[in-house]
N, C-alpha and C positions, 0 to 999 in steps of 0.2 A: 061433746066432751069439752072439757074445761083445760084452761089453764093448766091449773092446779094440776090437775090428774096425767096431763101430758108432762109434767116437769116431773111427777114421783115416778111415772114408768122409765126417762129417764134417767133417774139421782140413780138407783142402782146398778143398772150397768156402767155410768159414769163411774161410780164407788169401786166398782170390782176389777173394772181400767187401771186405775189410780194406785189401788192395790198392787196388783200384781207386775204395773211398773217400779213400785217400791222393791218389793221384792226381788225382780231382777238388779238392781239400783244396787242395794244390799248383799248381794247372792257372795259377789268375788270379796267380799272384807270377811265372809269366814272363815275360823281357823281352817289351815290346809285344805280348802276349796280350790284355791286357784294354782295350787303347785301343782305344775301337768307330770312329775315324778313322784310317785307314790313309793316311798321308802319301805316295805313289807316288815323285813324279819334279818336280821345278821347273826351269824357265829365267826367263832373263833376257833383257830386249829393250829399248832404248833408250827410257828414261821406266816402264818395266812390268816386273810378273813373272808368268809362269803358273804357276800352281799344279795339280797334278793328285793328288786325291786318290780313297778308295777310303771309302763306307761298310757297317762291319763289323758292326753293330749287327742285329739282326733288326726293330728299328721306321725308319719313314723318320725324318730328320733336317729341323726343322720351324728351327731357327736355329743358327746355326755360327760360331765367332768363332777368329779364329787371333790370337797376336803376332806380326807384322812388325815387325822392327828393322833398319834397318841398322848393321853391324855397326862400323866405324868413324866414324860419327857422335855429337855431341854428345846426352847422355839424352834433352834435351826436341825436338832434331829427329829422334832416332833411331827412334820409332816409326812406322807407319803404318797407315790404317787398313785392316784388313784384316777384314771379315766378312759374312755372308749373314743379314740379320736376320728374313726372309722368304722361306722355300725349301723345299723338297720332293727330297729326296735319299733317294732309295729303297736300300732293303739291297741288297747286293752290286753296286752300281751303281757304273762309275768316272766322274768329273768333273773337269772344269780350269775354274778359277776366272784372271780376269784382273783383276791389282789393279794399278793406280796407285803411282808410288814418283816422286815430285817431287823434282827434284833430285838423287835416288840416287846414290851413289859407293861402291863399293865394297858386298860382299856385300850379301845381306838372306835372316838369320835367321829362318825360317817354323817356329813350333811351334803346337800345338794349342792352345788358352785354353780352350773350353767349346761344348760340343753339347746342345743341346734335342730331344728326341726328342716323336713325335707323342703320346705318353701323359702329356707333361709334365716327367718327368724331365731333370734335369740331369746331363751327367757332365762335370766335371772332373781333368784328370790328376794326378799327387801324385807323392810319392817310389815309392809303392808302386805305383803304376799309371802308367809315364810313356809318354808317347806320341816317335814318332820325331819327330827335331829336320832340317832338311835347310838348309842352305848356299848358297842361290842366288845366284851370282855374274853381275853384270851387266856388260855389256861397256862398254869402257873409254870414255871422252869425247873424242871429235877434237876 
């Protein structure tokens, strides 16, 4: 055997190394990849919103805080409080959470703010890791 031939058997498994460390390299920069809260589905109901979310994380989620805003309200009434500061949300487990919205009018703005996981870790979302944003529209006031 030659040179030559020992170095093409191997360029490809080198190749497929190289690869597939890209790819991991790569994996957390895509969209909503790395938010371990998976935002599902919201409604709206007279005074409330449900919230149904998903935990993607491999440890349970031990406190969990969203922003609720509604979205045509003044800054300081536009917030609401929305979070579980005491919980047990297990991996791949789906949940609907039911929050409070006093006086509400018009949408309310549900994103992620910050998850505690049971090993103590914090994760918050950033430009580089953002979490999905969902639009819950509540129905209208008689």
């Amino acid at each position: 055997m030659t040179n030559q031939e020992d170095d093409s058997r191997t360029a490809i498994p080198r190749a497929l190394k190289t690869l597939f460390a890209l790819v991991l390299a790569l994996l957390p920069a895509l969209p909503g990849r790395a938010c371990p809260v998976m935002l599902v589905s919201g409604s709206g109901r007279a005074g409330a919103i449900d919230l149904t979310f998903r935990n993607r994380d491999k440890l349970p989620i031990r406190r969990l805080e969203f922003t609720c805003r509604i979205a045509n309200a003044p800054a300081k009434a536009a917030l609401v409080p929305c979070y579980e500061p005491n919980a047990s949300f297990l991996p791949g487990g789906q949940y609907t959470l039911t929050y409070g919205v006093p006086g509400g009018r018009g949408p309310v703005v549900v994103s992620v703010k910050s998850a505690m996981f049971a090993d103590g870790r914090t994760w918050k979302p950033s430009k580089r890791d953002p979490c999905r944003v969902l639009k819950i529209p509540l129905p209208r006031a008689k």
